[in-house]
C-alpha positions, 0 to 999 in steps of 0.5 A, a space after each residue: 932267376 935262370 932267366 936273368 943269368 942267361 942274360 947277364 951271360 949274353 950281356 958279358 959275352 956281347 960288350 966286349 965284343 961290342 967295344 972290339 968293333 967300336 975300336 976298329 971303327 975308330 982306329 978306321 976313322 982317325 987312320 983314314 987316308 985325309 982326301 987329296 987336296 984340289 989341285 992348284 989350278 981349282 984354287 985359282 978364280 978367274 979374274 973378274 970383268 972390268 967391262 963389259 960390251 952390249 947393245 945401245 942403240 943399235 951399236 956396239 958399247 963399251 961399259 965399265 963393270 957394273 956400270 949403267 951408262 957406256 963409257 963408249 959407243 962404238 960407231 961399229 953397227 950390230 946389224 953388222 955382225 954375225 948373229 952369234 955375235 948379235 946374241 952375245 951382245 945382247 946377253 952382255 960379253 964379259 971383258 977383262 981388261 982394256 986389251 981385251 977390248 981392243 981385241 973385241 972391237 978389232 974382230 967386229 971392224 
């Protein structure tokens, strides 16, 4: 039976010890500074593309968003523009509004 009381006197010595650290932790846990919140700017989304410009026949197109027929075709050819410019057509240039597309259409004339 000595072997039994040793354990029993390791045990009473252990879980108070135990339940010690277990507070701490918690105490940690609930005391936490809270994370910062993001700034104002993150929380903002961007403002989503009405139109679009791209490629149709070798000119310049206007499409509105999501669109699969142009509600315009420049008469602006794209063999014209840099190759830059050619590129990004080619992918598709994301326009806000009718603004920007006056500014888009006035930088290829």
């Amino acid at each position: 039976m000595p072997q039994s009381d040793t354990f029993r006197r390791r045990f009473l010595l252990a879980a108070p010890l135990a339940a010690l650290l277990a507070g701490f932790a918690a105490y940690g846990y609930l005391h936490a500074d809270p994370p910062e919140p993001l700034p104002a700017a993150a929380t903002v989304t961007e403002p989503r593309a009405k139109y679009a410009a791209r490629i149709i026949d070798g000119r310049v197109a206007i499409y509105r968003a999501d669109a699969r027929y142009p509600m315009e075709v420049t008469d602006i050819e794209v063999s014209s523009l840099p190759r830059a410019d050619q590129e990004a057509l080619a992918e598709g240039i994301d326009l806000i509004d009718e603004e920007a597309i006056a500014h888009l259409l006035e930088d290829y004339s």
